[in-house]
C-alpha positions in Angstrom: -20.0 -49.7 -29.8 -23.0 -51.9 -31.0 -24.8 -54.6 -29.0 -22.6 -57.6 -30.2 -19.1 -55.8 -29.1 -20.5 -54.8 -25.9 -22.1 -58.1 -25.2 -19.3 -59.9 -26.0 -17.1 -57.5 -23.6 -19.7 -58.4 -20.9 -19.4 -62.4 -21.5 -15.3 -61.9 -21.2 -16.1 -59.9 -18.0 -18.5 -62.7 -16.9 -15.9 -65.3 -17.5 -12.6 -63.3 -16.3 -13.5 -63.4 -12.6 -14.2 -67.1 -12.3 -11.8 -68.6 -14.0 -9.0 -66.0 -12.3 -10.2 -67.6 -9.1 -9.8 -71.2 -10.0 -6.6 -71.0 -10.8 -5.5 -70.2 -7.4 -7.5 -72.9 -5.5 -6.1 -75.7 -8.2 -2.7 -74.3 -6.5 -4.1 -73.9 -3.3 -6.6 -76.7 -2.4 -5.5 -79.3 -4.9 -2.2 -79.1 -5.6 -0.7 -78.0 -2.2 -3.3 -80.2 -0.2 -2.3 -83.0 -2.1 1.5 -82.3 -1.1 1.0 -81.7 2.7 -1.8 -84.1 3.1 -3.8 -87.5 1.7 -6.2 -84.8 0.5 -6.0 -85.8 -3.3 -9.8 -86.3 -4.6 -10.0 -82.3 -5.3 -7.0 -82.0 -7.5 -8.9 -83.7 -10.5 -12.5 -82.0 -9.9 -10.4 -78.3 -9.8 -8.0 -79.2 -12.7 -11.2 -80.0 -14.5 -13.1 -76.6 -13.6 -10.2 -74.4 -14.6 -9.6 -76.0 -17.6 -13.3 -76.0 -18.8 -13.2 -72.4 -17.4 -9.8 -71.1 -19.3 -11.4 -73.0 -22.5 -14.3 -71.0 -22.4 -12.4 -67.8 -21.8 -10.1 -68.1 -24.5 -12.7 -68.7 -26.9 -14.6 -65.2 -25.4 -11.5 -63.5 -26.0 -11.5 -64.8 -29.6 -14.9 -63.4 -29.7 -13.9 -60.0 -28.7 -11.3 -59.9 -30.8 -13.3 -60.8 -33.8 -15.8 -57.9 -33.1 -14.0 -55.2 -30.9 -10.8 -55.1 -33.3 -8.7 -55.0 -30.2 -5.1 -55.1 -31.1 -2.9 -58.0 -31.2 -0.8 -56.6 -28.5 -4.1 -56.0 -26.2 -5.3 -59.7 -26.5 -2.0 -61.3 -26.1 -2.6 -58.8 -22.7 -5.4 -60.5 -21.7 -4.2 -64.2 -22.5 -1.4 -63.2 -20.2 -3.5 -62.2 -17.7 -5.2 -65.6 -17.6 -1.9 -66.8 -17.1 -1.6 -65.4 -13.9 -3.0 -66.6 -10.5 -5.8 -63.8 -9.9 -4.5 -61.9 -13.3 -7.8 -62.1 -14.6 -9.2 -60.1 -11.7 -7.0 -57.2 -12.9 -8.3 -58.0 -16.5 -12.1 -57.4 -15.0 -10.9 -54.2 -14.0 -9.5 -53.3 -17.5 -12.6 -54.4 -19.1 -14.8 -52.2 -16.5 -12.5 -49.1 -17.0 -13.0 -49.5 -21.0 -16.8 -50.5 -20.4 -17.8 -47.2 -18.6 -15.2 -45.3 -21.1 -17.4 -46.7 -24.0 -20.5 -45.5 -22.2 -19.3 -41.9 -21.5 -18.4 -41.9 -25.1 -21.9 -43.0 -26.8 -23.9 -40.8 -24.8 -21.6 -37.5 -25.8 -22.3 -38.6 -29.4 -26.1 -39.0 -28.7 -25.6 -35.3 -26.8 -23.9 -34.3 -30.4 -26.7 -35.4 -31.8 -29.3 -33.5 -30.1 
């Protein structure tokens, strides 16, 4: 894996954990808050986080399609995921698993090589 790939896996890591986490408190504190309660001034300010933050994960996962060549059926996966209140967590832990896969794997080729 060169630099790019694995830098662009990192930035989708970076992303996935933050914007799995703001879906659930637009449910939680805006949405539901807004029902039970006069609480409405955080439904707008949350929406507007987790969109910014789904934007911005959707265009990493572009990127790591572009320059992993992940499958179709892997991305659509991952957009799933997104989906999903606290589905991008799980997607973190995909990413990890394949990260320290891809680092076992370079340094038995740089073992080959030696």
């Amino acid at each position: 894996m060169d630099i790019k790939t694995a830098s662009a896996l990192h930035r989708l890591r970076l992303i996935s954990v933050p914007e799995a986490l703001s879906f659930p408190a637009l449910l939680i504190f805006g949405s539901l808050l807004s029902r039970i309660s006069d609480i409405d001034y955080l439904m707008m300010p949350l929406g507007i986080l987790h969109g910014i933050l789904f934007v911005i994960y959707a265009v990493f996962l572009l990127d790591v399609w572009n320059k992993a060549k992940w499958p179709l059926r892997k991305v659509a996966l991952f957009f799933l995921l997104a989906l999903l209140p606290f589905g991008g967590l799980y997607g973190d832990r995909l990413l990890k698993r394949d990260e320290a896969d891809s680092v076992v794997a370079a340094r038995a080729r740089e073992a080959a090589r030696a």
